[in-house]
C-alpha positions in Angstrom: 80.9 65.7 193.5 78.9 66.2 196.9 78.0 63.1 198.9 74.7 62.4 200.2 75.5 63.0 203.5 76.6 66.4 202.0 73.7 66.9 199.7 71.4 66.3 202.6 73.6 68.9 205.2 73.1 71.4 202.7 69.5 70.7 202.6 69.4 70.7 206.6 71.3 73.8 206.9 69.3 75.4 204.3 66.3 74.8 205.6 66.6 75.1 209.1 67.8 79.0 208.0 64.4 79.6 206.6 62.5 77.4 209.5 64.2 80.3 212.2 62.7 83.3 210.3 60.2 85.0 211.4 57.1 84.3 210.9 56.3 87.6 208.5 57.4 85.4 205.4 60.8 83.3 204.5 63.1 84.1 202.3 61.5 83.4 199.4 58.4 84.9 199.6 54.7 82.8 199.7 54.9 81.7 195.8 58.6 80.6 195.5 61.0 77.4 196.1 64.1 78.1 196.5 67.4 78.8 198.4 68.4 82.5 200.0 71.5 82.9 197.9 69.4 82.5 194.6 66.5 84.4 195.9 68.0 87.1 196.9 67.4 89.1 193.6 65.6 87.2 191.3 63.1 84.3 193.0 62.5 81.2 191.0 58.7 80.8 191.1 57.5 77.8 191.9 55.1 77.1 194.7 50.8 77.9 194.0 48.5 79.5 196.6 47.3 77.4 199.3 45.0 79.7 201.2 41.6 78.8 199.0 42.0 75.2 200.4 40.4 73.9 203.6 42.7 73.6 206.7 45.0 76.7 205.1 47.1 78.4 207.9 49.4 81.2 207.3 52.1 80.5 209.3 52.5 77.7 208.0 53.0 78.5 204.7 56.6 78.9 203.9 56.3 78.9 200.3 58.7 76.1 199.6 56.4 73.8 197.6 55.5 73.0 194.0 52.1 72.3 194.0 49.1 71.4 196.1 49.5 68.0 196.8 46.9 67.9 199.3 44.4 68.5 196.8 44.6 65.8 194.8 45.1 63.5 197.6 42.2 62.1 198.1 41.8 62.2 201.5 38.9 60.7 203.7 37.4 61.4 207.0 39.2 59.1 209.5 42.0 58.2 207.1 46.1 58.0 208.3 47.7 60.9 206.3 51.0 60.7 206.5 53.3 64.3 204.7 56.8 63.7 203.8 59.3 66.8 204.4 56.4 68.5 206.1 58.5 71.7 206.6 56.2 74.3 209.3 52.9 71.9 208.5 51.0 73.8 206.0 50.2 70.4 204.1 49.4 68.5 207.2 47.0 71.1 208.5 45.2 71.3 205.1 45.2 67.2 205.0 43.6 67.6 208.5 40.9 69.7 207.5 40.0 66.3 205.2 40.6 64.0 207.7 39.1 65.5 210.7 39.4 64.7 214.3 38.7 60.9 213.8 41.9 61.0 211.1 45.6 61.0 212.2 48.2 63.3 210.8 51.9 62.9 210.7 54.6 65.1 209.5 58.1 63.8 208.6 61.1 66.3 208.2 64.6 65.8 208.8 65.3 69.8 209.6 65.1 70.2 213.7 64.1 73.4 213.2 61.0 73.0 211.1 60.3 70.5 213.4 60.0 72.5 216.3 58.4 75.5 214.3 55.5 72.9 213.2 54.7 71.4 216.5 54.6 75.5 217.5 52.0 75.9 215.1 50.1 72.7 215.8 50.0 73.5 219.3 48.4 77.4 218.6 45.8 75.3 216.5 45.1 72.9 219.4 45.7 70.2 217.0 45.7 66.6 219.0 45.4 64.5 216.1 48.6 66.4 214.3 52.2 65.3 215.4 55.0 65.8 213.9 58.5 63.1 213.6 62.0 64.0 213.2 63.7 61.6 210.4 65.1 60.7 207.1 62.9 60.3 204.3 65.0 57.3 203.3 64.8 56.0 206.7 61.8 56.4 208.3 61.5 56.0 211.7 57.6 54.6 211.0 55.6 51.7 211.1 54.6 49.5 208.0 51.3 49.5 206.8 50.9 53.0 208.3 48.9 55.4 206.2 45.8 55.5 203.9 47.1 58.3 202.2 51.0 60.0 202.1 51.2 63.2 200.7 54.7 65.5 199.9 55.6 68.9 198.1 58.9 69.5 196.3 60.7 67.4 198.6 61.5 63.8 197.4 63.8 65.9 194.4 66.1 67.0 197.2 66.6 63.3 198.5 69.7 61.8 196.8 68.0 58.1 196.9 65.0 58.3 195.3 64.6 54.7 195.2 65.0 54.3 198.9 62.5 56.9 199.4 60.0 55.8 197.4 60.4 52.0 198.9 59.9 53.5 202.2 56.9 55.3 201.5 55.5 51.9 199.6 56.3 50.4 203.2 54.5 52.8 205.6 51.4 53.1 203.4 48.4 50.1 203.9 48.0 47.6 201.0 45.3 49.7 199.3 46.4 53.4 200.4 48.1 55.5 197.6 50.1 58.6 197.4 50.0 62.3 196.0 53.4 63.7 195.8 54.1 67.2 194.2 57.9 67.2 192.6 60.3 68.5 190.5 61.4 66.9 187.4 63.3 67.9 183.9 62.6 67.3 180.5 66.1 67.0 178.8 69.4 67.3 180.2 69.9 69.7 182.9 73.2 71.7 182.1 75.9 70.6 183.8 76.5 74.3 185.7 73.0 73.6 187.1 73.4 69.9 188.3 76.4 70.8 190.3 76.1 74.0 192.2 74.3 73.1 195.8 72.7 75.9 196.0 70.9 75.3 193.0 70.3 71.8 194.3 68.3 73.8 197.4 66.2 75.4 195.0 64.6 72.7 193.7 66.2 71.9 190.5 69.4 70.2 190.5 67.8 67.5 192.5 65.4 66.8 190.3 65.6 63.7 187.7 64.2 63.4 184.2 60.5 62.7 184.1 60.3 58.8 182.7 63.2 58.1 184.9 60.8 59.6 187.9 58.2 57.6 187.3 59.7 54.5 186.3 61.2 54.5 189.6 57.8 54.7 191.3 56.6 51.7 188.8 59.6 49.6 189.7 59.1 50.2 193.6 55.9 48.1 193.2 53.6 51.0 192.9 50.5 50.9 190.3 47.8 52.8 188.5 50.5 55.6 188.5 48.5 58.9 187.1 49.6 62.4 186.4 47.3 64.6 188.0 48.5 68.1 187.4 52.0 68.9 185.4 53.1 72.5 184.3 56.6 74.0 183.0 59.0 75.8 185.4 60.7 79.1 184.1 63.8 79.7 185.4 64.7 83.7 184.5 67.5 84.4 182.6 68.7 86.4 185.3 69.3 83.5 187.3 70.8 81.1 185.0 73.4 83.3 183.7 75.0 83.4 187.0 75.4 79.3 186.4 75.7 79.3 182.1 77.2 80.8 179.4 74.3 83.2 176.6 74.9 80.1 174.4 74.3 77.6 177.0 71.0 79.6 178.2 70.0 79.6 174.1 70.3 75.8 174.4 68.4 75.8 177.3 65.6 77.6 176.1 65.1 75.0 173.5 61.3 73.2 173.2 62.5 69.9 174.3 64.2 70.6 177.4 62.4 72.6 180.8 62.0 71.9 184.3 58.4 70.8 184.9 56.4 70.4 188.1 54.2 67.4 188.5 52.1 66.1 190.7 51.5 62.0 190.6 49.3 59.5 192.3 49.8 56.4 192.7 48.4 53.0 194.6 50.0 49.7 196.4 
């Protein structure tokens, strides 16, 4: 059993590998979340198209969300948007684009290397209003009563204390200011070859809790008129998951009451 300091090297590792590609794509391709080891034949699909919203840039786009966050955000001109795990910056750009130069932007990430490939991009923009803050979603090296608005993609299943996380972001945002957070969630009990295997845990899945749990979590942080804005099942190929379980444990699998969902949830303080 991994730590979280080990859970969140793997992460750092992981993602500071695809953060140093070039810019022609990452590893996964535009419409995929996952890690290079599981990609490398088969990619798990998860991420959705960014480039009909406002703000969109390429280059930022390293297509390691879940869903479009920033869309259901609710952003308003002049407001404090604050984007955990902001990766190269493609959701603070498009929060930008809503928030305008009167707004703020900042983007959290604890992977140097998407760090600096973010502030490259915000710089090319001539972005003033867009900076971006190395740090631990946990421990957030940010102000209380911060933001209007936080927004995140596929990010908060890959931090090991979801709890702390989610008390952290109720302390940065204003009384008021809600959040949009895309994630990862299950329906059912993961199989055990898929809790365990890091790499796995990369991609978006192992991390991830079961749905109630999820949001009774965000309930008990303090958090109210919690809403699901946008949920829809993930399908892991079988291709993938017999390199983790047995045919008979894929047949279980497959069964209608268990799946790996995406969701995206709003909520106020």
């Amino acid at each position: 059993m991994q730590t979280a300091e080990q859970i969140k090297e793997v992460v750092r590792q992981k993602y500071g590998a695809i953060a140093e590609q070039p810019e022609t794509g990452s590893c996964c391709g535009p419409t995929s979340c996952c890690g290079p080891e599981i990609s490398a034949n088969v990619p798990i699909v998860m991420a959705q198209e960014y480039d009909a919203l406002n703000g969109y840039v390429a280059e930022a786009d390293l297509g390691l969300g879940c869903g479009l966050p920033t869309q259901f955000a609710q952003i308003k001109a002049g407001d404090v948007v604050v984007d955990l795990g902001s990766g190269a910056g493609n959701d603070c750009f498009v929060a930008r684009a809503e928030t305008g130069e009167t707004g703020r932007v900042i983007g959290l990430d604890m992977t140097p290397a998407m760090i600096d490939r973010a502030r490259q991009n915000a710089k090319a923009l001539g972005f003033s209003n867009v900076e971006f803050v190395y740090g631990d979603i946990e421990y957030m090296p940010l102000p209380e009563n911060l933001a209007d608005v936080v927004v995140s993609n596929c990010v908060m299943n890959l931090v090991p204390d979801k709890q702390k996380a989610f008390t952290e972001t109720h302390r940065i945002l204003k009384s008021g200011g809600h959040f949009s957070i895309s994630d990862i969630v299950l329906k059912g009990d993961l199989p055990e070859g898929l809790q365990h295997d890091a790499e796995m845990y990369v991609g978006c899945v192992s991390g991830a809790i079961q749905k109630d749990a999820y949001l009774q979590l965000v309930q008990e942080t303090g958090f109210t008129n919690i809403i699901i804005q946008k949920e829809r099942e993930i399908s892991l190929p079988d291709d993938v998951l017999q390199n983790y379980l047995s045919a008979d444990e894929i047949a279980d699998y497959r069964q209608e009451d268990k799946g790996i969902y995406s969701i995206t949830v709003y909520a106020e303080k």
